[in-house]
C-alpha positions in Angstrom: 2.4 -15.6 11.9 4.8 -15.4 9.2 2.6 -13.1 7.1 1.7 -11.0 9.9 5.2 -10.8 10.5 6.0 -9.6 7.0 3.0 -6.9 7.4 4.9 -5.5 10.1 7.4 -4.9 8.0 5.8 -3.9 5.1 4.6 -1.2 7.4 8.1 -0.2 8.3 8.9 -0.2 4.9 5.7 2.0 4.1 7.1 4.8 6.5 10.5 4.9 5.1 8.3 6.8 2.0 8.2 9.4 4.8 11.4 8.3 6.7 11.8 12.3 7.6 8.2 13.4 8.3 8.6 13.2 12.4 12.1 15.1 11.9 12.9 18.5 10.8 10.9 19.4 7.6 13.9 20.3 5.4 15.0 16.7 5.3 11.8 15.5 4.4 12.1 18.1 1.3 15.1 16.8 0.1 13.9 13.3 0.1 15.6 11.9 3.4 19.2 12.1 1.8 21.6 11.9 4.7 24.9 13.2 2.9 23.0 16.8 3.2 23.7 18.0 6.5 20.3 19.1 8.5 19.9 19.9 12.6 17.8 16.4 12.8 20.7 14.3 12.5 21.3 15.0 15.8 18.5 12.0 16.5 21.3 10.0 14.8 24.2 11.3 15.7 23.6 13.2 18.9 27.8 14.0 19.1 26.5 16.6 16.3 24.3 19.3 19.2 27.8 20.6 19.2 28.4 21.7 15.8 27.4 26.0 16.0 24.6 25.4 13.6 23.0 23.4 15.8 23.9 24.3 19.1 21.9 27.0 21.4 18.4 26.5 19.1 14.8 25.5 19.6 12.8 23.7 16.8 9.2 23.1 16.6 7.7 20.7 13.7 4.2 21.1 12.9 2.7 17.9 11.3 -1.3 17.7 9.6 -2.7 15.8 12.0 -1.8 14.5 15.6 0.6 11.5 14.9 3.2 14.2 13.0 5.3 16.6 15.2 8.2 17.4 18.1 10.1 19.8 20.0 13.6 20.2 20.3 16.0 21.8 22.3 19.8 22.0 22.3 21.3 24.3 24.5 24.8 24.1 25.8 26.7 26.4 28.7 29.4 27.0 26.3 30.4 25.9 22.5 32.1 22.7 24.0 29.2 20.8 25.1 25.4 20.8 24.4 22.5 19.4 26.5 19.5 18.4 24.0 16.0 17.4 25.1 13.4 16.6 22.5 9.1 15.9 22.9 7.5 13.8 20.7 3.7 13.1 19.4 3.1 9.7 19.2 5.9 9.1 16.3 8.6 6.8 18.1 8.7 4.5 14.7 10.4 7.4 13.3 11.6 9.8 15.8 13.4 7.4 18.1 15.5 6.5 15.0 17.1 8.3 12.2 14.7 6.5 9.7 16.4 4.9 6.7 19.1 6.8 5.5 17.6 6.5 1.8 14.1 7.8 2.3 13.3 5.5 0.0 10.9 2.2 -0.2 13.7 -0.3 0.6 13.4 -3.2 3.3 14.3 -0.6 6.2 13.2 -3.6 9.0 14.1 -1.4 12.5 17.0 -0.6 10.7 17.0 2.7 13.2 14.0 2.1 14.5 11.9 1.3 17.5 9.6 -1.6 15.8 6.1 -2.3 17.3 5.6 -5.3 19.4 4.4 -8.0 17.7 2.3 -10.6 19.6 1.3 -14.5 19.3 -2.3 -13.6 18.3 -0.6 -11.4 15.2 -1.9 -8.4 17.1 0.8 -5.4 17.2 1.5 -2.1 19.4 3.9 0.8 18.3 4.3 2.9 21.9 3.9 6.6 22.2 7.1 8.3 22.1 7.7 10.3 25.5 11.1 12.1 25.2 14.8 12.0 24.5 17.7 13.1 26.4 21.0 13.8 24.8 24.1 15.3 25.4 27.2 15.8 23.3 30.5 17.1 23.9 34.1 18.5 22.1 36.9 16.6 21.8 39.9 18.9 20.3 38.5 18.3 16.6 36.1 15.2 17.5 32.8 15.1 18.9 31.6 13.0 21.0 27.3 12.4 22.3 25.1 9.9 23.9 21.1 9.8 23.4 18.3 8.4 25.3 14.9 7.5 24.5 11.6 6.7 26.4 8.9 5.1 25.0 5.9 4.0 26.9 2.2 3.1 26.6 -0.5 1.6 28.8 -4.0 1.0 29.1 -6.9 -1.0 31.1 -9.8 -1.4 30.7 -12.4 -2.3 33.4 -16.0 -3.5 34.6 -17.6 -2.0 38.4 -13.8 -1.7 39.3 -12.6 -4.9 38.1 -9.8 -5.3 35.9 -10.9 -7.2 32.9 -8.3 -6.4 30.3 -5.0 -4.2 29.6 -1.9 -4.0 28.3 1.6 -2.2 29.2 4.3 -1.5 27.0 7.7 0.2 27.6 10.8 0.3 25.7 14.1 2.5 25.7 17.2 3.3 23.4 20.7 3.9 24.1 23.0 5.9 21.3 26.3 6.6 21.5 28.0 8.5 18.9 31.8 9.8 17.2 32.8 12.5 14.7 36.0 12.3 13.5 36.6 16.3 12.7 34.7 16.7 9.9 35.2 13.2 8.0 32.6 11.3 9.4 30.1 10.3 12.1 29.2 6.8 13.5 26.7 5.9 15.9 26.2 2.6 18.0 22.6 1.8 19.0 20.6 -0.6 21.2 17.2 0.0 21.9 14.5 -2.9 23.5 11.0 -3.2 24.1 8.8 -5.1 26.1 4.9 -5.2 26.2 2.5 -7.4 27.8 -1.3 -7.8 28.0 -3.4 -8.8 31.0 -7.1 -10.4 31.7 -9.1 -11.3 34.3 -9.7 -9.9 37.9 -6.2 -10.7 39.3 -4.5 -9.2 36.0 -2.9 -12.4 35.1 -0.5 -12.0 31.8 -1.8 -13.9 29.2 0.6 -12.9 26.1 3.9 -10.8 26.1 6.1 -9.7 23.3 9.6 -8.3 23.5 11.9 -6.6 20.8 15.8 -5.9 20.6 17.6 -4.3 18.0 21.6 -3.3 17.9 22.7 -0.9 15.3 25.8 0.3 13.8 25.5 3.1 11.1 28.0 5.9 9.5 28.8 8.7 7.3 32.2 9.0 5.9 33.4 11.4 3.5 36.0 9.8 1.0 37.5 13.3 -0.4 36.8 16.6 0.5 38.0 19.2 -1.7 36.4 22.8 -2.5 32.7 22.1 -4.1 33.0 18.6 -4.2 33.0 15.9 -1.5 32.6 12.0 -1.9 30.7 10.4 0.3 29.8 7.3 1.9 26.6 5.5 3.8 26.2 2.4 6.4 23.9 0.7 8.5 23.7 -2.8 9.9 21.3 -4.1 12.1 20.5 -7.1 14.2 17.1 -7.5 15.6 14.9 -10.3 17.5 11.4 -10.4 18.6 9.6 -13.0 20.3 6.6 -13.2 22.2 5.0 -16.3 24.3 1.1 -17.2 24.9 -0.4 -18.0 28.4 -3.3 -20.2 27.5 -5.6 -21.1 30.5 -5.3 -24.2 29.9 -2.5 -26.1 27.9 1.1 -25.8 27.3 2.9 -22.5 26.5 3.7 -21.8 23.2 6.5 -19.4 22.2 7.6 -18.1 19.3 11.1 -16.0 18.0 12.8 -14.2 14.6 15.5 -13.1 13.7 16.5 -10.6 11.7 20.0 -9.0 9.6 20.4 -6.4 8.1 22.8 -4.6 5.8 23.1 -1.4 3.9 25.8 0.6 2.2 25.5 3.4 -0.4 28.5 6.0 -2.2 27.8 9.1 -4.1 28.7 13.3 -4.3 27.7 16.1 -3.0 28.3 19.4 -4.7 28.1 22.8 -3.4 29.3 26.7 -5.0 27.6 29.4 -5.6 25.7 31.5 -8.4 25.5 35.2 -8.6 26.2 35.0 -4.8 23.1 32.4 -4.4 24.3 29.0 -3.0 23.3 25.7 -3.9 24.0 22.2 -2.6 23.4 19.1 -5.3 23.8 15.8 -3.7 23.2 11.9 -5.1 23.8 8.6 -3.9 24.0 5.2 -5.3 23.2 2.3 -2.4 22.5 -1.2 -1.9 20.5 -4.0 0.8 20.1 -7.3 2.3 18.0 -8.7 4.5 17.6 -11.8 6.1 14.1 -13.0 8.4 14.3 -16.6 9.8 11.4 -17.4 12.2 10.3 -20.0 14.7 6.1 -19.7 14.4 5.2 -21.8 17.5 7.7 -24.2 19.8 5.8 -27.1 20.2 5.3 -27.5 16.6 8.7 -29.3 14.7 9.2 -28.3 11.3 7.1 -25.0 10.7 10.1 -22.9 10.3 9.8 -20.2 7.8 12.7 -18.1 6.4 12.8 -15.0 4.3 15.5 -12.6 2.2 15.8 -9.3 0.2 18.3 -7.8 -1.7 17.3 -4.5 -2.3 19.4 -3.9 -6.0 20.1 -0.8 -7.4 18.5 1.9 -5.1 19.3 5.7 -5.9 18.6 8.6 -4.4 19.2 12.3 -5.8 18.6 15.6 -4.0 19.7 19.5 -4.5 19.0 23.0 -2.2 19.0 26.3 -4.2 18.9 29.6 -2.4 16.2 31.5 -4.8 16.6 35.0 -2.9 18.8 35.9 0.1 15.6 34.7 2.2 13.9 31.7 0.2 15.2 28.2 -0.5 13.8 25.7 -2.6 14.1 22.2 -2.5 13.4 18.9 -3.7 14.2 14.9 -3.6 13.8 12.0 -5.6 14.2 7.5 -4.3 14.2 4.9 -6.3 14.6 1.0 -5.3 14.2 -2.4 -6.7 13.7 -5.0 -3.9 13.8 -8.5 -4.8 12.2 -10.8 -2.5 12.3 -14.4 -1.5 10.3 -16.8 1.2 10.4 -20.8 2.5 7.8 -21.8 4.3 7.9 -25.4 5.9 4.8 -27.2 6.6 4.4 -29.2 10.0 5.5 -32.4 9.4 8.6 -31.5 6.6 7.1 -33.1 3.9 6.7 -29.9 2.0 8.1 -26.2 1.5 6.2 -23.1 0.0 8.5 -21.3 -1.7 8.1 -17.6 -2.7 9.4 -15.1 -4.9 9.1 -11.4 -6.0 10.4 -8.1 -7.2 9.4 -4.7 -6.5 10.1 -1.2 -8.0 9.3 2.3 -5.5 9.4 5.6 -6.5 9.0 8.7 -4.0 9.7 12.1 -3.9 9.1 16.0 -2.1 9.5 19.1 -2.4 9.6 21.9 -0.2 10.7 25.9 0.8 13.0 27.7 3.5 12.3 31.2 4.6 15.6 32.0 6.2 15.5 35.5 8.6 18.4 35.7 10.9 18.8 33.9 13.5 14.5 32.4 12.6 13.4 29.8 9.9 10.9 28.5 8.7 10.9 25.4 6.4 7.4 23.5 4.8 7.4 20.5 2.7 4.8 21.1 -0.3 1.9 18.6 -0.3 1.8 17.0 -3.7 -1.0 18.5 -5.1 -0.4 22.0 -4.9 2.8 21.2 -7.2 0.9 19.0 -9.8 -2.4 20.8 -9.4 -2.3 24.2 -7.9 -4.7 25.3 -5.0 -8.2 24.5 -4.6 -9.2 27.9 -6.0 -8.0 26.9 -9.3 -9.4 23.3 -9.2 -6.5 21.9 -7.7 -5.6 20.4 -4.2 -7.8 21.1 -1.2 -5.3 19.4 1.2 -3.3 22.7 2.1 0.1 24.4 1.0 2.4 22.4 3.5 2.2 19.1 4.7 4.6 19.6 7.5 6.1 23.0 9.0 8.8 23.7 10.8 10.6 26.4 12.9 13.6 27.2 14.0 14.8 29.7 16.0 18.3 30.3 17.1 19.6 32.1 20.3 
């Protein structure tokens, strides 16, 4: 269970390589660096529908294949308050959170996520994301918002009208968010899940899993003068899964983890201009730990099994350059060393397996803005076109953009 357990999370940790990909495309550009402004905070910090820039505009992002893409809305009846409503396709990992603020390989766990349930048999289900509903409002200088999230699946599967198998899933989050002018924002989070599967004619439950996470995250910028701001990053997260087996026959057997969390990262952000072309350069230093302790099975003593990372040093480096008055170009590099550790007790406590690693990532994107008015369009560059060139010169036969999106404000 305790590997399975640490698959999950290696698959968490997979997606934070494309933290940004079920949010707006320029973030995914720049390498999922969160001291760069972009309208897809708002999934973080929904006080910021309220901000002009993002207020009164409907978004549409385009992904390669079906798992990849949303709607958004924000529209308020004045510039005091905005109502947002977003659709989603199958992305809720990503979309119901802010993904890790780094966009880089580090031990994200649910830190801002919805994680999939994880049952007894080491199976695991990530929902289908339905919708959120946000709303956001002005107070004097502040701002303050409140997000909700569905997330749902079911299925059943049946012989001459007989139930003989199926499953139900459902899960929500609750956000509630603060700007203090233009200094910082800070979001609270708590989002649960709950999923069970069913056999037999009379649909008894033979395994359920459940998940809980509470979040605290932040921006705050240090000093703030013209062309120059210093800024700093937070999250910390507490999560717990369990999930309990119904055997026909037999006891029950349950088992539970916990799981901390805490990140924390500094750096500037520069912006000015060049022959009346802007440009925004932003980097960030940051730092992780993480702690996993985990009761396998109940009626076992002495199978506990316990794991940590520090992720130590992480980096991640981003800039936007306006090429023409209509084109931006921009790109983003991650980089994290995660060092990892595991016990392992054998039944009985006669023995421990003990563990330990390290691990480097790398990542990075590119991508361009078409900016027309009040319409843009932004695509991140599939890798090969950059370090290949299209097909018809040998190169990559994947396409010009992996992920497209447009904006339109009105």
């Amino acid at each position: 269970m305790f590997n399975q357990l640490s698959r999950v999370f290696t698959a968490l940790i997979a997606l934070s390589l494309v933290a940004s990909v079920a949010h707006a495309d320029r973030r995914t550009s720049l390498g999922g660096n969160m001291l760069m402004g972009d309208r897809d905070d708002v999934f973080v910090y929904p006080q910021l529908m309220v901000k002009k820039a993002y207020n009164r505009t409907l978004s549409m992002d385009f992904g390669a294949n079906a798992d990849v893409g949303n709607a958004l809305l924000i529209a308020g009846p004045n510039k005091k308050s905005a109502i947002g409503v977003a659709l989603h396709r199958s992305d809720s990992i990503l979309s119901l959170g802010g993904g890790s603020y780094n966009g880089s390989p580090e031990f994200g766990m649910t830190s801002n996520n919805i994680a999939p349930v994880l049952y007894q048999d080491g199976s695991t289900t990530t929902p289908l994301n339905i919708a959120d509903l946000m709303y956001a409002m002005k107070m004097g200088k502040n701002k303050l918002g409140f997000r909700l999230g569905f997330v749902g699946q079911g299925n059943s599967q049946t012989n001459d009208g007989d139930h003989v198998a199926g499953e139900n899933v459902f899960g929500l989050r609750l956000s509630a968010g603060y700007s203090v002018g233009k200094k910082g924002d800070f979001v609270f989070d708590f989002s649960m899940l709950n999923g069970s599967k069913t056999s037999g004619k009379d649909e008894d439950v033979n395994s359920d899993a459940s998940f809980m996470n509470v979040h605290v995250g932040g921006r705050y910028f240090l000093s703030q003068q013209k062309g120059f701001k210093l800024g700093t990053l937070f999250d910390i997260n507490y999560a717990s899964l369990g999930n309990t087996n119904y055997p026909q026959m037999g006891d029950d057997t349950a088992a539970s983890n916990d799981i901390f969390g805490l990140q924390a990262g500094f750096g500037p952000v520069y912006t000015g201009k060049v022959n009346d072309k802007k440009y925004t350069v932003a980097f960030h230093a940051h730092f992780g730990f993480r702690t996993i302790n985990e009761e396998p099975n109940d009626q076992e003593k002495d199978d506990e099994a316990s794991s940590s990372n520090i992720m130590f040093p992480g980096f991640n480096m981003a800039m936007e350059y306006q090429v023409l008055s209509w084109l931006a170009f921009r790109s983003g590099a991650n980089y994290s060393y995660v060092i990892s550790n595991s016990l392992t007790t054998t039944p009985g406590g006669d023995d421990a397996v003990e563990n330990a690693s390290g691990e480097a990532g790398f990542g990075w994107n590119a991508g361009l803005g078409f900016l027309m008015d009040s319409f843009r369009i932004d695509g991140t560059l599939s890798h090969g076109i950059l370090t290949g060139g299209p097909q018809f010169l040998g190169g990559n036969a994947n396409g010009l953009f992996g992920l497209v999106s447009a904006t339109g404000k009105f």
